[in-house]
N, C-alpha and C positions, 0 to 999 in steps of 0.2 A: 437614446436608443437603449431598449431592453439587454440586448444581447450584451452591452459593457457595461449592463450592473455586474456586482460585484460575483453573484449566486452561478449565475450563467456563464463567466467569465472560469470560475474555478472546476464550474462540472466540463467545460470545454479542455481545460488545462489536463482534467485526469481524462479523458479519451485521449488527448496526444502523447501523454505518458503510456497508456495502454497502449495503442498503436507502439510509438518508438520502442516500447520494451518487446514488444510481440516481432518485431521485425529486427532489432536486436536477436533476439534469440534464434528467429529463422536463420540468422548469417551467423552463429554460434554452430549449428549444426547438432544441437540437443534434439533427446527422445522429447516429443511432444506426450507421451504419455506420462511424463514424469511433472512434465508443466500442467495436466490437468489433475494429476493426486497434489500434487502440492499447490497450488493455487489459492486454494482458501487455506492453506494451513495456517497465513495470521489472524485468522481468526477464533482461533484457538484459544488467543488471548481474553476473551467475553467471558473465559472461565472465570477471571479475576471479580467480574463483577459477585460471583458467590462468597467475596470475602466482604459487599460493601460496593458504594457509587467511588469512592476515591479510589481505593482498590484497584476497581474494572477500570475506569479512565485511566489511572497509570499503567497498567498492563496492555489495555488497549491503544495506548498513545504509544507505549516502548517501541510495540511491532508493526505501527503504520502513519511513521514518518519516513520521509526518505531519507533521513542521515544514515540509518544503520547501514538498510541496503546497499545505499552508495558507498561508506566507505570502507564495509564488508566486502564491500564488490572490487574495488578500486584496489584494497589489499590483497584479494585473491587474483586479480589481474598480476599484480606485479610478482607474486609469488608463481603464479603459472597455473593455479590452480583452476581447472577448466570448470566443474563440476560447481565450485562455490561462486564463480561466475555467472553459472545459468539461474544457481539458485538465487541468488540475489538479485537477478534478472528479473526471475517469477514473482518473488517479492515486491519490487517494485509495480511488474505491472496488476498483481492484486492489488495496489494500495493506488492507484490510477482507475481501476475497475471502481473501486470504491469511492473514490471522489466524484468521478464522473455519473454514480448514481446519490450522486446526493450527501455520503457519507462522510464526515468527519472526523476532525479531532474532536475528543469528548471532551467537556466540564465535569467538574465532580458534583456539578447539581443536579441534574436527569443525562441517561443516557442517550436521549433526544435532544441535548442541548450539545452542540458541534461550534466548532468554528464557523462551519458553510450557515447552519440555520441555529437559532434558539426555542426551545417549543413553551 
């Protein structure tokens, strides 16, 4: 079956992160106008590629894996902190958006070369 190759399987994985983070946040009770200016703000990180391909894949990798957000998120939970809760919410579900079309973690040998695909 197509669907449990490996490619399909991971752009599935980031749609239910998106979902769960989006429905997450609904039950947070944050301004949705704050989750659409900040949504793409990890991608901000592509700046790094004007220093170079290893550069941009480190920079790009910093800000969209889920360890940060999670345990950014997981520390601002225990501290109380509502506001770094949502945002590490939106974090996640940009970085869910972005699997779910295809997007990966980078290589430092083209910035088309991902975990999900190599070009």
């Amino acid at each position: 079956m197509k669907f449990l190759a490996p490619r399909p399987l991971l752009h599935a994985e980031g749609l239910a992160v998106l979902v769960g983070a989006c429905l997450l946040y609904r039950r947070l009770d944050a301004s949705w106008l704050m989750f659409a200016v900040l949504f793409f703000a990890p991608d901000i990180s592509m700046i790094g590629y004007a220093a170079g391909l290893r550069a941009g894949a480190t920079c790009y990798n910093f800000l969209h894996t889920y360890v940060l957000p999670v345990a950014i998120g997981a520390a601002a939970y225990l501290e109380g902190s509502h506001i770094a809760v949502c945002v590490c919410v939106i974090w996640a579900a940009h970085i869910g958006f972005d699997r779910m079309l295809g997007y990966g973690l980078k290589y430092e040998t083209a910035f088309k070369d991902t975990h999900i695909a190599r070009s």
